[in-house]
C-alpha positions as a printed NumPy array, in Angstrom:
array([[-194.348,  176.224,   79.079],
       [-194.847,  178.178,   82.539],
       [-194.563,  181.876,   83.019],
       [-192.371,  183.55 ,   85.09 ],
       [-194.565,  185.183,   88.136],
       [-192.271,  188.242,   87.953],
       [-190.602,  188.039,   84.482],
       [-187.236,  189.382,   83.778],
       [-186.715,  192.476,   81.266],
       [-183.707,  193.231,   79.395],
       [-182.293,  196.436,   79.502],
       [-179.074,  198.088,   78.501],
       [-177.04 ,  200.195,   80.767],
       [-173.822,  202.541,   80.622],
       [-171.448,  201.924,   83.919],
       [-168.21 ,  203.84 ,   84.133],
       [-165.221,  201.67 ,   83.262],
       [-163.996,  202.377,   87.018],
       [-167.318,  200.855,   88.415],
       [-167.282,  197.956,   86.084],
       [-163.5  ,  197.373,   87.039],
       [-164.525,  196.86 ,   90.169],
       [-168.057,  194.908,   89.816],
       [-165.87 ,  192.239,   87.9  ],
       [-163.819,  192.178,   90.237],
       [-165.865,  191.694,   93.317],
       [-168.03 ,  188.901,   91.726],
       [-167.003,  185.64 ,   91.153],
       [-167.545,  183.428,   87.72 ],
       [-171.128,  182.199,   89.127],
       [-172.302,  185.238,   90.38 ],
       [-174.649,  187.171,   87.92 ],
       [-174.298,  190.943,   87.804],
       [-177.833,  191.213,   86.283],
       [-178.959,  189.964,   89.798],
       [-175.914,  191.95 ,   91.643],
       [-177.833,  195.219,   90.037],
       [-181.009,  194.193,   90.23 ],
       [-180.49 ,  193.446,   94.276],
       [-178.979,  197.199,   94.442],
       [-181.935,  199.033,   92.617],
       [-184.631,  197.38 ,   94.785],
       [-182.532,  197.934,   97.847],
       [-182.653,  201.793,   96.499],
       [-186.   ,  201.973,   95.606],
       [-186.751,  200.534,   98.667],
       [-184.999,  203.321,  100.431],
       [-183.03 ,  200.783,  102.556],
       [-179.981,  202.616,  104.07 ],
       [-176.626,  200.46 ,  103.273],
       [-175.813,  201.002,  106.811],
       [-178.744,  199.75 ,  108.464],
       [-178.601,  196.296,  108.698],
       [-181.749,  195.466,  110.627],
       [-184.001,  195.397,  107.495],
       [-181.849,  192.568,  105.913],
       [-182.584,  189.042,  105.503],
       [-179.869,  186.496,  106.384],
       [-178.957,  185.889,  102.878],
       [-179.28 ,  189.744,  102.263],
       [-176.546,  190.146,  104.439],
       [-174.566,  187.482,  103.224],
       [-174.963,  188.076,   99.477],
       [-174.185,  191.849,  100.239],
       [-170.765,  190.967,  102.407],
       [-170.225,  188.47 ,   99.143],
       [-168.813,  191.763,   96.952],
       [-166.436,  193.319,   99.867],
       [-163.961,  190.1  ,   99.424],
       [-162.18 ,  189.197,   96.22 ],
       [-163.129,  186.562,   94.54 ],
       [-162.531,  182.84 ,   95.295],
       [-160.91 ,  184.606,   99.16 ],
       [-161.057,  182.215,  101.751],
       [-163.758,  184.673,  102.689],
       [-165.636,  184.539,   99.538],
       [-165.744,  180.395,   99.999],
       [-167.565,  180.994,  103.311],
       [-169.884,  183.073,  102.586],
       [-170.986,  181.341,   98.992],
       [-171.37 ,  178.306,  101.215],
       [-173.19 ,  179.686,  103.905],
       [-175.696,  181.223,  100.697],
       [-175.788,  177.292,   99.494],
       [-176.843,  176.339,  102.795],
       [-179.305,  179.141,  103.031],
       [-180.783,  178.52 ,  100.069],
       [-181.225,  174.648,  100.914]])
């Protein structure tokens, strides 16, 4: 079996119900809020300003624009298949 080069931890956290309202409702049934949360710590630790777009990648941008539309949105089906194509 191979290792992981960066393995994955479990960890348990406490969200207010308000901000877990509206996590679910922001990602869709494939989307993974361990990777949702994950993306927003880095993007913390890496002291990347929200607002300054220059220091995103292409998908960045894309999977970050991915939680301002509801779910399955006619907006939401562009951008997850721009990310498909992206990730081809």
């Amino acid at each position: 079996m191979r290792r992981a080069a960066n393995p994955t931890r479990k960890i348990s956290i406490t969200l207010k119900s308000s901000t877990f309202a509206r996590l679910e409702q922001y990602l869709s049934y494939e989307q993974s809020r361990s990777a949702f949360i994950d993306d927003a710590i880095r993007m913390k630790l890496k002291g990347i300003d929200t607002t300054d777009i220059s220091e995103f990648s292409n998908a960045d941008l894309l999977e970050t624009l991915s939680y301002r539309f509801p779910k399955d949105s006619p907006e939401d089906v562009l951008i997850q298949s721009l990310l498909q194509i992206l990730a081809k």
